[in-house]
N, C-alpha and C positions, 0 to 999 in steps of 0.2 A: 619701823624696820620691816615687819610682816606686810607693810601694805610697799612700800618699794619693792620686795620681792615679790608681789602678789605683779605690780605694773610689770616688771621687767620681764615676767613667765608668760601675759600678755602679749605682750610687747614680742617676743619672741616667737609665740603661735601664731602672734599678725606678719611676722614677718614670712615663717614657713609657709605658710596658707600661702602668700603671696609667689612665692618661688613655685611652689605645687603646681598654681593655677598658672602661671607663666608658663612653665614647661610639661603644659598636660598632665599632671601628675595628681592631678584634684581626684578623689579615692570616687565621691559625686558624681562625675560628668558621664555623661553620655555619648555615647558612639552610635549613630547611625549608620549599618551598615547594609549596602545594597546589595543584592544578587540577581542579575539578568540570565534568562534560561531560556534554554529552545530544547525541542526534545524532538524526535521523528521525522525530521524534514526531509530525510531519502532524497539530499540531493536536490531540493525545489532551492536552485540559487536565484530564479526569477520573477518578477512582480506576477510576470504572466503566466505564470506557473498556478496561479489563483490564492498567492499567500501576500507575507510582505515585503518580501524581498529582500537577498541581503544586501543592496547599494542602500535600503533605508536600513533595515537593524543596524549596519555601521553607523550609519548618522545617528539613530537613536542611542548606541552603545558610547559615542562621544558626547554628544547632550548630555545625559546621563553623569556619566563621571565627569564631566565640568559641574556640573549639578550637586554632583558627592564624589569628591576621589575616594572615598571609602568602599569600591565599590569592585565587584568580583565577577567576573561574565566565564559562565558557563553551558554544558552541551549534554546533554541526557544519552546521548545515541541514536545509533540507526542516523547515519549522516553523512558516511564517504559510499554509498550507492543509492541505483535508483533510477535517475534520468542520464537520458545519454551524453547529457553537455557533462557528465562526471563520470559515468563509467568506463568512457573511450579513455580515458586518463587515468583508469582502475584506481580513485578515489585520489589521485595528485589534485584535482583542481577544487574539489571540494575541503582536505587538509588546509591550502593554501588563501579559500574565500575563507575561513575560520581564521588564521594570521593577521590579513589585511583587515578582516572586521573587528580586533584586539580582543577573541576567546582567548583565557587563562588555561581552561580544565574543560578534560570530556571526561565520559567512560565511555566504555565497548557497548554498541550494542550486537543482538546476533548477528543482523545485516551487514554491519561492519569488516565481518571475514568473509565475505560472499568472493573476496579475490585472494580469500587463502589466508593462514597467517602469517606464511614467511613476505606477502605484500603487506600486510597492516603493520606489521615490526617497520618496515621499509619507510610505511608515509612515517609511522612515529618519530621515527629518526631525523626526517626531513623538515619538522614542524617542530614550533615554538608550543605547539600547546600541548600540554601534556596531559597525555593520556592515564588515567586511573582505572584499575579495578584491583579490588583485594580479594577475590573469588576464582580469578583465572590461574594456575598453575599449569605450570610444562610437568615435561614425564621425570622428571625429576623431584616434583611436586612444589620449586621455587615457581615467588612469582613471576609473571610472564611481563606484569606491565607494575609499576609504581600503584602501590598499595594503596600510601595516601600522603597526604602532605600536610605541613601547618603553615600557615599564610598570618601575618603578624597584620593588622591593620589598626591605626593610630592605638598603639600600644595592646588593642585584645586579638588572642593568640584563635585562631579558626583555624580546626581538623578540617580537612576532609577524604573522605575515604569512597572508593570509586567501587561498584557493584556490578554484576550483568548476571541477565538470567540463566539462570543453568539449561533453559530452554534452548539454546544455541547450540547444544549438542546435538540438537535434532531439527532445529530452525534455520540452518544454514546447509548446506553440501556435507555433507562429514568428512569428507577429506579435508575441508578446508578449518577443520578441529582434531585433525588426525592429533594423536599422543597427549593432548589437553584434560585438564580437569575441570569441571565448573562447580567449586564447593557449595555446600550448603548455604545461604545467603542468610541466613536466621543465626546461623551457630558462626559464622565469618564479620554478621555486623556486633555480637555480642564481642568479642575479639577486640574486635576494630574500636567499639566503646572501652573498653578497659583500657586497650593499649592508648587511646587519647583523651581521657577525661583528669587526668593528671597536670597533661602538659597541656592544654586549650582551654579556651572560654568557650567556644562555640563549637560542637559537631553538627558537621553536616557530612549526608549519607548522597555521595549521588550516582542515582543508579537508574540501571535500564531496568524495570523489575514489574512494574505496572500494577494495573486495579485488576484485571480480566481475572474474573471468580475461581475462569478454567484453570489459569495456572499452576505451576506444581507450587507455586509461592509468591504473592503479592508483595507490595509498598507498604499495603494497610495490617498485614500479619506480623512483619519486621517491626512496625511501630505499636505492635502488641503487646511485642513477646520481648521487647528490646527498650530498656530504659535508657536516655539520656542521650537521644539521637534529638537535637534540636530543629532540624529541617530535614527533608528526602525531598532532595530535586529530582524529582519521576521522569519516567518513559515507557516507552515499549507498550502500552494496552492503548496509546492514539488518545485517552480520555481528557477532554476539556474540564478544567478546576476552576472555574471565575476567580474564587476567592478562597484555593487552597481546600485542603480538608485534613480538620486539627482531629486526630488519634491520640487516645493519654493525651502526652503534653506535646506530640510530635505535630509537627505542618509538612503536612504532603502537598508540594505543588507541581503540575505538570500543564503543559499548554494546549493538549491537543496534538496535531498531526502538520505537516506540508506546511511551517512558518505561518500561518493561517492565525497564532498570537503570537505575542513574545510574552514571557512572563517577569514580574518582578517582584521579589521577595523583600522586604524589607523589616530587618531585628535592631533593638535598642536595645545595648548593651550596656549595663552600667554594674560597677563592683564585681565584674566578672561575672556576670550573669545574664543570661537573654528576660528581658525584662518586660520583651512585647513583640511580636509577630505578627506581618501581615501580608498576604499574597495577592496578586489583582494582577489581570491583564490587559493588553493592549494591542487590540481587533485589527486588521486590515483593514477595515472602514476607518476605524479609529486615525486608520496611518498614513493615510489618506494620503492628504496635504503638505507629511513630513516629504524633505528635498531629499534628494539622492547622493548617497556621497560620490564624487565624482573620483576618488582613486579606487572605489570599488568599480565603479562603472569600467575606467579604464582596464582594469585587469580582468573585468568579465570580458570587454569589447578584444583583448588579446586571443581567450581562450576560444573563444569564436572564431575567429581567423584560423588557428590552428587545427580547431577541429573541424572547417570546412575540408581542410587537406586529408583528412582522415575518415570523414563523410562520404567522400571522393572515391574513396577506396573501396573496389568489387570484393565482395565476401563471399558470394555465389553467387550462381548462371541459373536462370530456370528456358526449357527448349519449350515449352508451351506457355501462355497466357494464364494469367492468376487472377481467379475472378472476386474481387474484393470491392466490387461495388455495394455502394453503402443498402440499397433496398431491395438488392441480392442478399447478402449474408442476413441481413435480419427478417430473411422470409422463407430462404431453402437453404437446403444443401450449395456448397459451390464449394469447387478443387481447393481453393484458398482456406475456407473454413476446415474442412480434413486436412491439410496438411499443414495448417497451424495446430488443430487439435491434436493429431499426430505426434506434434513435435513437441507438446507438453506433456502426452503421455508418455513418449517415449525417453524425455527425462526424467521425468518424477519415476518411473516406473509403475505410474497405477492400473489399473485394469482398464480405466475409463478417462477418458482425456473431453474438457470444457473447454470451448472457447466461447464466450459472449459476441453476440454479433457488434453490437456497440463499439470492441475493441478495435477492430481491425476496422481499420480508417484509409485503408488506398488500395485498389489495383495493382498487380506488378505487371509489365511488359516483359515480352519475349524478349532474354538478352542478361546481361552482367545485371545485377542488383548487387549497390553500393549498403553501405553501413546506413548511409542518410535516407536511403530506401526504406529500410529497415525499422529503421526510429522514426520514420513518419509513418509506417505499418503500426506501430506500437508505441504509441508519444506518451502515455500514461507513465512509465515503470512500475506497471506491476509485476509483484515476484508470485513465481506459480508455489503454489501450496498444494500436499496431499492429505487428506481428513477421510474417515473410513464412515460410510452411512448408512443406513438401514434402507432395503429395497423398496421401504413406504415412502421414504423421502426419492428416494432418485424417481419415482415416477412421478412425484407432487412436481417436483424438481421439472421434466420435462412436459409438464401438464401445463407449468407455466410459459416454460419457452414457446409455446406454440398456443399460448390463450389468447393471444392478440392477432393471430392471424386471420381475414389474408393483409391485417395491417403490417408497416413492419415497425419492430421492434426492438432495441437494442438489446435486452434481454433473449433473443434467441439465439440458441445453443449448437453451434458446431460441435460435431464430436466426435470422436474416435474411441472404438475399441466397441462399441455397441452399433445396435439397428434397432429404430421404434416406428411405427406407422401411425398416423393421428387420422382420423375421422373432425376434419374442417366443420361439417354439419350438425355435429354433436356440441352441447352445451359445453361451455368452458369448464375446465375442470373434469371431465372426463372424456376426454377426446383422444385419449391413448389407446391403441386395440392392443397392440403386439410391439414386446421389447425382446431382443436378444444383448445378450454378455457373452464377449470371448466366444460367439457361434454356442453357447448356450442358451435354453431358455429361460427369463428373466424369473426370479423368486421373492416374493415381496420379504418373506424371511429372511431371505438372506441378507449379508453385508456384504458393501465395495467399497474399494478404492478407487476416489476420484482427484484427478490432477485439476486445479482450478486456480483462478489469481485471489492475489487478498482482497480484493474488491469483494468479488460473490463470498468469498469467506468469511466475511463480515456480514452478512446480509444485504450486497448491494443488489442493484435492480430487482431488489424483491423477494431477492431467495435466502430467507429469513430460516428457512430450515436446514443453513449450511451451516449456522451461526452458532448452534452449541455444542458443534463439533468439535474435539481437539485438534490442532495442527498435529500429526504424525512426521513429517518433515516439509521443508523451506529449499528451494533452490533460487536460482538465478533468475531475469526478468524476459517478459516475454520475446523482445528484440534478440538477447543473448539467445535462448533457448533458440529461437526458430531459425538465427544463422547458421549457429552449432549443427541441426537438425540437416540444413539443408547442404552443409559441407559434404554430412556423411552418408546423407540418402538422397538426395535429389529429391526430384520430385512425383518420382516412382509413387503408385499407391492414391495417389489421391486422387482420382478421377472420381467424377460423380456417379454413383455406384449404388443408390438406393439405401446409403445408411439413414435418413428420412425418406419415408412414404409418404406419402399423400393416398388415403384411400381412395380411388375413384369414387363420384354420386353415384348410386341407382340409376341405371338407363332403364327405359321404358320400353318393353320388351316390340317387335315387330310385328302389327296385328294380323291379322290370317285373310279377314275380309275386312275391306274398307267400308266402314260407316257413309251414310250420303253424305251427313255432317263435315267429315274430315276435310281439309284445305288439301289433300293426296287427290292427284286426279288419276283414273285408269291409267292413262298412257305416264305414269309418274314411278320412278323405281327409285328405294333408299340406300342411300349411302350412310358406311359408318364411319365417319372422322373420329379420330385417337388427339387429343389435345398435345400440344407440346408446351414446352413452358416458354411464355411470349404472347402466348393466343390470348386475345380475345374473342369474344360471340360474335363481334361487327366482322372483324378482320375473317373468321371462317364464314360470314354469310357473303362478304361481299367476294370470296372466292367463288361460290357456287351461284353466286348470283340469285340470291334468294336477300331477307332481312332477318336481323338479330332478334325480332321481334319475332317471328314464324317458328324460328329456330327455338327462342323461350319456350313459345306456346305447345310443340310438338314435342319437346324434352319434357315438359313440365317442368322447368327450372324454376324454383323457389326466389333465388337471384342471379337474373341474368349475369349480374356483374362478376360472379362468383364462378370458374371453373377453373378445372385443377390438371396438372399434366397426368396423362394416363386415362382421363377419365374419357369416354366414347359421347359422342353425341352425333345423330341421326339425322342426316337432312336429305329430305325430298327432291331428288334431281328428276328433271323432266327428260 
């Protein structure tokens, strides 16, 4: 009898077992679930853009979940601005490439509000993807945007809760955070754990929040001080993770910058638990060969058409010539370089306004300048940043812009709001005689404020001593900046005006009596030519009808090839 009942309890487990395993219910199995991420892409919707493109990430994000439908595509921030094929659309075409490429979930990043918040509520509204963060509050202290969500995937339950740096109070325009809160992100994700460790198998934290030491608050502090965040999809510090970086138990992954990777997280869930983590990306080399999706294509090839109409469009008149030739600005002064730098100091409101010669890529003509003028003045999207620095750096700083001269260089520095004179002949690195500030005289003591792009703010071309500054405030990109500018001032001001000197060389004084030696014959009387900028030695010899060579000799020019406007050189006319 005991052993008939012993078969039939059997018999009965064999059969549960089997129903379980039929209908996913095995307590054993395993869920593999995928998470696709991009973080910082400002807008790079194109291959040419130097990343991967989103006609490929759409094709990859389809692969993908044919591969796993288990799988979850999300967006770190900093995404609806940047480049002008999305800002002319104040972030409509970039919401809308996030739809057609099947993103689920963003969060905010600062850049995000750069058209205001009563425009970001607007794209929210207008897109399938839903926007997250548990840290933004109105003046009400409700939140502003979906806290967070739980996403059910073959039976295990996934939080996730959306973060953004409280650095956006000051990383954006402030108007466009007027009446907003940005809570504490340490005391907001402890919250956000409690409120979903209950109801989920899996937390995940995604946030714009980043690694940058500077911050008022990292990725990597959150996964400190905060237990039972099982992922943090990063953004916001730009930093490349190959393969993640595992805190306590937490996996920080973030891609980098400009789609330049895509990233993909991958957790094995079983008995309601994350059982294994892994993160790894996928290079633009890498992505080579992937095909392009063609309904991406088609709805990039639409937005193009549209914004040619709008490229089209005069935004300002300039009544003089803008001199924006490329081995002009990276060698002097020119109208164009002042009154771009001009027009980012006089948004940012700093003392001292950069412009990189580098940046400014065309000349403008006497006449209407359209919008498409404009963004091929400025095709990068870089956003002007203000950082306060010590008066050792701002001359280190302009010791570089002019260490390569008379090559030219993209690293040199238009500028506004100061005047420095450099000494060409002097060793690099001390070639600076005299700087004024604001019609002051320059104090290496002291501190300024300089208006610059994220590039230099990073350490680009060089100026590594921008780099451990804090941002103080974030506006708009240099194309917006310098039409705004030119609405409201013209082009007043900018003439070329001596805010770079060139010291003149040492001329060799006029001697009293003529040695027999000298190539000066009695009947031979000097003339002093004043260089202009143009001149060569040939071009003034063959005026006087003399040689460049005569002209070296009687100068003592060290390098003929070498003169500088202002500077006098003496030639013997008969």
């Amino acid at each position: 009898m005991k052993k008939k009942v012993l078969s039939l309890v059997l018999v009965c487990l064999l059969i549960l077992n089997s129903i379980s395993f039929a209908f996913g219910l095995d307590q054993n199995e395993t869920t593999k679930i995928t998470i696709i991420h991009t973080n910082d892409t400002h807008s790079r919707l194109l291959d040419t853009d130097g990343g991967i493109g989103f006609a490929k990430i759409s094709t990859i994000i389809q692969n993908t979940i044919a591969e796993n439908p288990n799988t979850i595509v999300v967006d770190a921030g900093d995404t609806l601005h940047g480049k002008p094929i999305v800002n002319i659309s104040k972030g409509e075409n970039a919401i809308r490439t996030l739809d057609i490429a099947g993103y689920e979930f963003m969060t905010l990043g600062n850049h995000d509000f750069n058209y205001g918040q009563e425009r970001l509520l607007q794209l929210r509204d207008m897109s399938d993807v839903k926007m997250l963060s548990a840290n933004i509050l109105d003046k009400n202290g409700d939140y502003l945007f979906t806290p967070y969500v739980i996403k059910e995937i073959n039976g295990v339950k996934v939080g996730i809760f959306g973060l953004t740096t409280p650095e956006t109070a000051y990383k954006t325009s402030p108007t466009n955070v007027e009446g907003l809160t940005f809570a504490d992100a340490v005391e907001v994700s402890h919250h956000m754990v409690e409120e979903l460790k209950d109801k989920t198998d899996v937390i995940i934290a995604l946030a714009h929040i980043g690694l940058d030491e500077s911050s008022v608050v990292t990725s990597k502090q959150i996964a400190e001080k905060v237990e039972g965040i099982d992922v943090i999809i990063d953004g916001h510090s730009h930093t490349q993770l190959s393969t993640g970086l595992m805190v306590n138990n937490t996996l920080i992954a973030q891609t980098g910058e400009y789609d330049k990777n895509i990233g993909f997280v991958n957790l094995q869930v079983q008995n309601g638990k994350v059982i294994s983590k892994e993160a790894k990306l996928l290079s633009t080399d890498a992505a080579k060969e992937i095909p392009q999706d063609q309904k991406m294509l088609d709805f990039i090839s639409s937005i193009n058409a549209q914004n040619a109409e709008v490229f089209a469009k005069v935004v300002a008149k300039t009544d003089i010539y803008l001199d924006g030739v490329r081995e002009n600005v990276r060698t002097k002064e020119t109208n164009l370089g002042n009154l771009s730098a001009d027009a980012v100091r006089y948004a940012s409101k700093a003392q001292i306004g950069f412009v990189n010669g580098g940046n400014i890529r065309t000349p403008i003509d006497i006449g209407d300048i359209t919008y498409g003028k404009v963004a091929e003045l400025f095709p990068f999207g870089n956003t002007v940043q203000v950082k306060k620095i010590s008066g050792t750096d701002l001359k280190n700083a302009l010791e570089l812009s002019v260490g390569a001269y008379p090559a030219a260089q993209g690293a040199f520095l238009q500028v506004s709001g100061l005047k420095f004179e450099f000494d060409p002949l002097l060793p690099k690195g001390s070639r600076i005689k005299h700087i004024i500030v604001d019609d002051q005289h320059f104090n290496e003591e002291s501190e300024y404020t300089i208006a610059i792009n994220d590039f230099l703010g990073i350490g680009g071309d060089g100026y590594e001593m921008f780099k451990p500054y804090p941002v103080l405030s974030e506006i708009g990109t240099y194309e917006e900046v310098f039409a705004e500018y030119l609405n409201i001032n013209g082009t007043k001001g900018c003439e070329v005006s001596g805010r770079i000197a060139i010291t003149p060389a040492p001329t060799v004084p006029v001697p009293t009596t003529v040695p027999t030696t000298s190539v000066i014959k009695p009947t031979e009387t000097i003339v002093s030519y004043t260089v202009v900028s143009g001149d060569v030695l040939w071009k003034i010899a063959l005026k006087y009808k003399t040689s460049w060579q005569e002209l070296a000799k009687y100068n003592k020019l060290v390098n003929p090839n070498l003169i500088f406007p202002g500077q006098i050189i003496k030639v013997p006319v008969k």
